[in-house]
N, C-alpha and C positions, 0 to 999 in steps of 0.2 A: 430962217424966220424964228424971231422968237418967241418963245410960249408965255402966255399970262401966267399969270401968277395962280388961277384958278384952276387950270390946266395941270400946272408941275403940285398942287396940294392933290389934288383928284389923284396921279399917278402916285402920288406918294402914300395917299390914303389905300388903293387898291396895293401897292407891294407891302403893303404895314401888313395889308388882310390875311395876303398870300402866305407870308411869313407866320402870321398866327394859324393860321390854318394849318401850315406844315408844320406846327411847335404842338397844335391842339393833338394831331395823329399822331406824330410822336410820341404824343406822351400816352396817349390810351393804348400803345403798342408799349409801352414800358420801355422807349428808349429814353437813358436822361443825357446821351450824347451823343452828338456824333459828328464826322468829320466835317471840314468848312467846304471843302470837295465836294460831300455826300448832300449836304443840304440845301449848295447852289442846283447841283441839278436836278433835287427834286423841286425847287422853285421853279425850274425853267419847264420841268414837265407840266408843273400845274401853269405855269403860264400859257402853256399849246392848248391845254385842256381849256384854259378859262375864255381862250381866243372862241375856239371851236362853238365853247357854250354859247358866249356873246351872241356869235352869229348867230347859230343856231332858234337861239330867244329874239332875233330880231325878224326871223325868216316866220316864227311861229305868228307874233304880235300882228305882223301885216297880213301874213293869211287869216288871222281872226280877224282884221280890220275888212278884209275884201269879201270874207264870207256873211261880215254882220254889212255888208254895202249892198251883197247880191240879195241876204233875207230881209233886210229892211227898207232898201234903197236908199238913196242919196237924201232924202228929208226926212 
């Protein structure tokens, strides 16, 4: 199946983020380099981590949604 076009900028916007994010740490760790080894798999850590997040932020949104359902009900 293939992906729109809004799909592959989306993914590409979030690994742009990934990537700055792990260049932001780096740098407030005073690293100004490091190996193309060392920097793939800190991307792929933060990619487990940002999965985890995701979920996590979506598990939290629907329990606020069922708890503002149970305190205010359905209208």
């Amino acid at each position: 199946m293939e992906q729109s076009e809004e799909i592959l900028a989306l993914k590409e916007a979030i690994a742009l983020n990934r990537e700055s994010l792990l260049n932001e740490l780096l740098s407030s760790l005073n690293f100004e380099e490091i190996n193309e080894e060392l920097f793939q798999h800190l991307l792929e850590i933060i990619s487990i981590r940002d999965k985890e997040i995701i979920k996590l932020n979506k598990a939290l949104e629907a329990q606020e949604v069922i708890n503002k359902v149970f305190k205010d009900g359905l209208i």
